[in-house]
ZAMAR-340208 format. One record per residue (C-alpha): x, y, z; residue in one letter. Coordinates in steps of 0.5 Angstrom, whole numbers, padded with zeros to 4 digits, always signed. Layout:
# ZAMAR-340208
XYZa ...
//
This chain:
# ZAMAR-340208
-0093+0112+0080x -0088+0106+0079x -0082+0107+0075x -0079+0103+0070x -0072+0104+0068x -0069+0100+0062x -0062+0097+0061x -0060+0096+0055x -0055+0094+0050x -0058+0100+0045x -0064+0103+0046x -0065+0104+0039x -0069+0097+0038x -0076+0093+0037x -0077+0092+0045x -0075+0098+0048x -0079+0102+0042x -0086+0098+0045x -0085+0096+0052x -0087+0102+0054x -0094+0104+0051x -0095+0096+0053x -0094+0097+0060x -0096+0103+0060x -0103+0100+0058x -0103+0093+0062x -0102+0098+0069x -0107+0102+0067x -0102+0108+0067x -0099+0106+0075x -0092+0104+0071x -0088+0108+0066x -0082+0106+0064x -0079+0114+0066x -0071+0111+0066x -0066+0108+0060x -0059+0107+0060x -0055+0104+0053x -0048+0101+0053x -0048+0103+0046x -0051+0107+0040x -0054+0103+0035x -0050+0101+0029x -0056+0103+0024x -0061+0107+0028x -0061+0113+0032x -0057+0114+0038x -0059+0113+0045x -0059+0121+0047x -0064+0121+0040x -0068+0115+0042x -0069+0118+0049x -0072+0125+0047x -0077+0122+0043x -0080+0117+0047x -0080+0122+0053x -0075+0118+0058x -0069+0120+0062x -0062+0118+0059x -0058+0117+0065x -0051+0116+0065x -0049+0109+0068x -0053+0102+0070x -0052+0105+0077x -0057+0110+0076x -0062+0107+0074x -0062+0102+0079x -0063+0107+0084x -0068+0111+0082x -0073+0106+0079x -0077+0102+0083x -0077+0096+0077x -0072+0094+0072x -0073+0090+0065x -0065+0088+0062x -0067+0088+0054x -0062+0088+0049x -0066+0081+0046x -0062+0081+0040x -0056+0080+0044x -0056+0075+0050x -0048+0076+0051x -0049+0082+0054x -0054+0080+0059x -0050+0078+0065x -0046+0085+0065x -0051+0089+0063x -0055+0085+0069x -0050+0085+0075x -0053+0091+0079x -0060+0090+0078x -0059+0083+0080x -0056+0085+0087x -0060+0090+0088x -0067+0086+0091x -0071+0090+0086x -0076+0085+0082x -0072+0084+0075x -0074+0082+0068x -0068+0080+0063x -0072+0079+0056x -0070+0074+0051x -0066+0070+0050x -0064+0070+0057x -0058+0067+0057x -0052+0065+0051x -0051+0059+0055x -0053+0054+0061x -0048+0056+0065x -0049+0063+0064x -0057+0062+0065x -0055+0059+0072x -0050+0064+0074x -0055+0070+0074x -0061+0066+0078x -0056+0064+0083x -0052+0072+0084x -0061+0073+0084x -0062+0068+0089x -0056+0071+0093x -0059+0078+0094x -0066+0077+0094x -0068+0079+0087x -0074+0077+0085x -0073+0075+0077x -0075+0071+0071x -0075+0072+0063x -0079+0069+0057x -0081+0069+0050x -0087+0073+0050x -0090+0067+0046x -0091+0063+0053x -0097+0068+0055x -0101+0067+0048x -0108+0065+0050x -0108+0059+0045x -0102+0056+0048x -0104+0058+0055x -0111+0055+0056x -0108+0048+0052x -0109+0042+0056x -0103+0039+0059x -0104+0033+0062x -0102+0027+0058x -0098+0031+0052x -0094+0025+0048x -0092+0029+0043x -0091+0037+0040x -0090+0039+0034x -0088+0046+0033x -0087+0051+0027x -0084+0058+0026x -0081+0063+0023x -0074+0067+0024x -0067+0064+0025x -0065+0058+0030x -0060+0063+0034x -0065+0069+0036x -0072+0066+0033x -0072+0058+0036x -0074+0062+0043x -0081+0062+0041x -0082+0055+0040x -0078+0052+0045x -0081+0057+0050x -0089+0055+0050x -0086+0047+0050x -0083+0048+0055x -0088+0051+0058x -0093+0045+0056x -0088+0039+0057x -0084+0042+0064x -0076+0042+0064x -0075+0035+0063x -0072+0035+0057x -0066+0029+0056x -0064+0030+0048x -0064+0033+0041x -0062+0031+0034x -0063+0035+0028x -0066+0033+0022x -0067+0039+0018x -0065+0042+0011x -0061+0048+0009x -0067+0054+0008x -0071+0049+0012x -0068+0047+0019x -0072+0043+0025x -0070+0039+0031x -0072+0033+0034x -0073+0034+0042x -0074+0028+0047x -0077+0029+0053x -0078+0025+0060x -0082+0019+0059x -0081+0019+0052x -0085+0025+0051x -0082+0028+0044x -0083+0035+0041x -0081+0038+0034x -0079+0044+0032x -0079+0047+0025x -0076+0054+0023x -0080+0055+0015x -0078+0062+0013x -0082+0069+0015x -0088+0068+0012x -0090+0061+0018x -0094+0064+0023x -0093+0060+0030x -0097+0055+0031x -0095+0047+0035x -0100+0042+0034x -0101+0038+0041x -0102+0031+0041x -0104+0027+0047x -0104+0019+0049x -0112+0018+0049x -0111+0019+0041x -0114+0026+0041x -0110+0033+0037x -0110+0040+0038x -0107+0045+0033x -0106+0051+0036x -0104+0058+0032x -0102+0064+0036x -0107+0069+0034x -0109+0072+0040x -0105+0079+0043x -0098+0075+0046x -0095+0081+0047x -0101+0085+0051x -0101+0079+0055x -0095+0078+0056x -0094+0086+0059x -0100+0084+0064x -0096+0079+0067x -0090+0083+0067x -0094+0088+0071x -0097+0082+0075x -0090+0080+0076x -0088+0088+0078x -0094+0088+0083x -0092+0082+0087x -0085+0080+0087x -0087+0073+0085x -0084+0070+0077x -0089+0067+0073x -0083+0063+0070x -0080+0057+0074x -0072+0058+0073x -0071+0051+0072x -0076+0052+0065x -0072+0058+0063x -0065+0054+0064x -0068+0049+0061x -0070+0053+0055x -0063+0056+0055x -0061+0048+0055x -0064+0047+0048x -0062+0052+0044x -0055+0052+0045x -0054+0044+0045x -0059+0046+0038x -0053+0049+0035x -0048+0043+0037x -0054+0038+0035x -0053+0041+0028x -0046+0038+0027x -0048+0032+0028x -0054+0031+0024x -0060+0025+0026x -0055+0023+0033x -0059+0024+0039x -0054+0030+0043x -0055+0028+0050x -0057+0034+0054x -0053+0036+0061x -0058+0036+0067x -0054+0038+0072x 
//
């Protein structure tokens, strides 16, 4: 049996409820999440000490801890990106295989200082939205993509990862500029690609299930909805991850995921202006 030990801001929250039957279940029963540390108590839930006796996982008292006694590590906190890079300094140096889950990173400069520090010790490391791994969008055909469109739900600041991840996945880390042409209860944004490829994104309110509609240079189009298990498949390439060592996710698309949110938000200042993006 391989352990798992989860790193987290509060452990009281959706992630860290769920990882473990999941993985539990993809691994068929050679992994479980036996070690949790949280920085914090929730603000609005049980504490971390009752979280724990519930789920039937050790609380250890440092981050320290955890690292030594688990031979996988997962940095949660999903709700709270800006407190990945402390929460993630020792695993990242440890050479254990880490995965820090979405959103990786508040920034692009923070985004590739963590791979750096990861790369410097030999830690084999990746994050992703779940809804890169939906069967619907996997299986898209790649090749002569010209345009995305993308529909979703939740706010931009914590939800946007959803979309921008499997386009990313589709169209690779070439991403050069970004314009907002939303409304107020309807924002969107345009995103321009290499090789004038383009793709959009729309957050219309919690009853809009993810779906992208795909459209290539021989005129052909796919509507893609993601109806499939995401999560479940998402758990088996984490176990697979786990396993092998090996990132499913290349860093230079989670940098370039990371790019597109924060320069989302300066986008927004300026509405109908291309922001150019850094690429450096």
């Amino acid at each position: 049996m391989k352990t798992i030990g989860f790193i987290d801001y509060y452990l009281d929250e959706w992630h860290a409820e769920h990882y473990p039957k999941w993985i539990e279940q993809a691994s068929g029963g050679t992994m479980k999440v036996a070690y949790a540390y949280g920085m914090a108590d929730s603000p609005s839930g049980r504490t971390n000490v009752q979280w724990s006796e519930d789920k039937g996982i050790e609380l250890l008292p440092s981050i320290a801890e955890v690292v030594d006694r688990s031979d996988y590590i997962i940095v949660l906190s999903p709700d709270h990106p800006q407190y990945h890079e402390p929460l993630a300094q020792l695993p990242l140096q440890s050479g254990k295989p880490t995965y820090i889950d979405k959103t990786f990173a508040p920034d692009r400069q923070t985004a590739r200082r963590l791979f750096n520090l990861a790369e410097q010790h030999g830690t084999p490391l990746f994050s992703s939205s779940a809804l890169r791994f939906a069967a619907e969008y996997a299986g898209a055909e790649r090749a002569g993509i010209e345009n995305i469109i993308s529909f979703g739900p939740g706010r931009y600041d914590n939800y946007s990862i959803h979309q921008i991840e499997p386009i990313v996945s589709l169209l690779g880390p070439g991403v050069r500029r970004m314009m907002y042409t939303g409304t107020p209860h309807a924002p969107s944004w345009l995103i321009g690609f290499s090789g004038g490829r383009q793709a959009e994104i729309h957050h219309l309110g919690g009853g809009c299930p993810f779906s992208l509609t795909v459209s290539y240079t021989s005129g052909e189009t796919n509507m893609l909805k993601a109806d499939s298990d995401y999560f479940g498949l998402f758990a088996g390439a984490l176990v697979r991850f786990f396993e092998t060592g090996v990132p499913p996710v290349d860093p230079a698309e989670t940098v370039a995921v990371i790019t597109i949110i924060e320069q989302g938000f300066k986008a927004k200042e300026t509405p109908y202006q291309w922001v150019e993006l850094p690429s450096e």
